[in-house]
C-alpha positions as CSV (number, residue, x, y, z in Angstrom):
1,X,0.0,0.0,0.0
2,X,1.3,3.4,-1.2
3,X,0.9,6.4,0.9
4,X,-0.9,9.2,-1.1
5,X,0.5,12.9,-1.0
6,X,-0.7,15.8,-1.6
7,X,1.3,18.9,-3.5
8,X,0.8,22.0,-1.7
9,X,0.2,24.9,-3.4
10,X,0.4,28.7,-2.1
11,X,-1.6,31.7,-3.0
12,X,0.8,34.5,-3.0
13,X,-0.9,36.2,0.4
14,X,-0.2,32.6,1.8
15,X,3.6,32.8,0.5
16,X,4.2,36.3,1.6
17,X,2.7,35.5,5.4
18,X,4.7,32.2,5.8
19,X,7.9,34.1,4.3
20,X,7.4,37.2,7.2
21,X,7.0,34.7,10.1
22,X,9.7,34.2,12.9
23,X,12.0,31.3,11.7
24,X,10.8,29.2,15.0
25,X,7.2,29.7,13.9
26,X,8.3,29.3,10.4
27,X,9.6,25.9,11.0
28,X,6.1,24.7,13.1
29,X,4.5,25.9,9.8
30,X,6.7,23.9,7.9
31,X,6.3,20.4,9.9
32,X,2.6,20.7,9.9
33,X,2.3,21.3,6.3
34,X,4.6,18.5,5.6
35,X,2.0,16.3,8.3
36,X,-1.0,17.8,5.8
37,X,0.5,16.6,3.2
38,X,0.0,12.6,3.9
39,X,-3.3,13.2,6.1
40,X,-5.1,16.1,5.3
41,X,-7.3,17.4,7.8
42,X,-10.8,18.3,6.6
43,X,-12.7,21.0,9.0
44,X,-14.7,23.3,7.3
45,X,-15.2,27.0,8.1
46,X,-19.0,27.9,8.6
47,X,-20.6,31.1,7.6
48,X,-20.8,29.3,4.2
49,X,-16.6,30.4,3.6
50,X,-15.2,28.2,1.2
51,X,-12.3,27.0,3.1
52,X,-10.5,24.7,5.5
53,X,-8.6,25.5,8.5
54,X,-6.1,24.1,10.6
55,X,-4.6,25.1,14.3
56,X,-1.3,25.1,14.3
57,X,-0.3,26.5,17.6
58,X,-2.9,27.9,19.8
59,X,-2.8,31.3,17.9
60,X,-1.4,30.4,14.8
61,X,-3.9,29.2,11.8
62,X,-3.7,27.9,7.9
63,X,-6.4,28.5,5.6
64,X,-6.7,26.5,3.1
65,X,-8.8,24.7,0.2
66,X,-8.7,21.2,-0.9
67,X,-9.0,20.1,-4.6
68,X,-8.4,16.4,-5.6
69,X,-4.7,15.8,-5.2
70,X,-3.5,19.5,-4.2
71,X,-3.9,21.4,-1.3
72,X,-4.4,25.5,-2.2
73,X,-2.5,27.8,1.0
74,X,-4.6,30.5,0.7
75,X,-3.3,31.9,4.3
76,X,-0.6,32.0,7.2
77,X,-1.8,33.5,10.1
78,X,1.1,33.9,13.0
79,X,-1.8,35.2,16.0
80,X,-5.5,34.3,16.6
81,X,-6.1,38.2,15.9
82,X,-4.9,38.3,12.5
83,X,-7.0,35.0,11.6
84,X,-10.4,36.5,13.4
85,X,-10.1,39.4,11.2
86,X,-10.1,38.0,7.8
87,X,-12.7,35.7,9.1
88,X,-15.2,38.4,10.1
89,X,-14.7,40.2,6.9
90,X,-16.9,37.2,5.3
91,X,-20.0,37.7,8.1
C-alpha cells in the first residue's frame, strides 16, 4: 500500500505570510504542512466560507482549500487576531 500525498500549493498572500514569520514559527509551519500533506485534515469554516482550516499552535492558523490531489494555502496566520479578522470580513 502506497501512501498518497498531496502537493501544496500557495496563494501569493499565503507565500508572503509564511515568508514574514519568525524562523521558530516558520519551521512549526513547515512540519505541519509536511503532516497535511500525507493526512489532510478536513474541518470546514462555517458562515458558508469556502475553506479549510487548521490550528497550528494555539494562535497560529492555515487557511486553506482542498481540490483532488493539491492542497491551495490561501493563508498564514502567525496570531488568533490576525486569523479572526479576515474571518469576520466574510460575516
Amino acid at each position: 500500500m502506497t501512501l498518497r500525498t498531496m502537493v501544496l500549493i500557495f496563494s501569493d498572500s499565503g507565500k508572503l505570510e509564511i515568508e514574514n514569520l519568525e524562523q521558530e514559527l516558520k519551521s512549526i509551519f513547515i512540519k505541519h504542512l509536511e503532516k497535511m500533506q500525507s493526512s489532510p485534515p478536513r474541518k470546514h469554516l462555517k458562515h458558508g466560507i469556502p475553506c479549510h482550516v487548521e490550528k497550528v499552535t494555539r494562535q497560529a492558523r492555515i487557511v486553506f482549500d482542498i481540490s483532488e490531489e493539491r492542497i491551495y494555502i490561501l493563508h498564514c496566520f502567525a496570531n488568533h487576531k490576525e486569523y479572526e479578522c479576515w474571518y469576520k470580513s466574510f460575516k
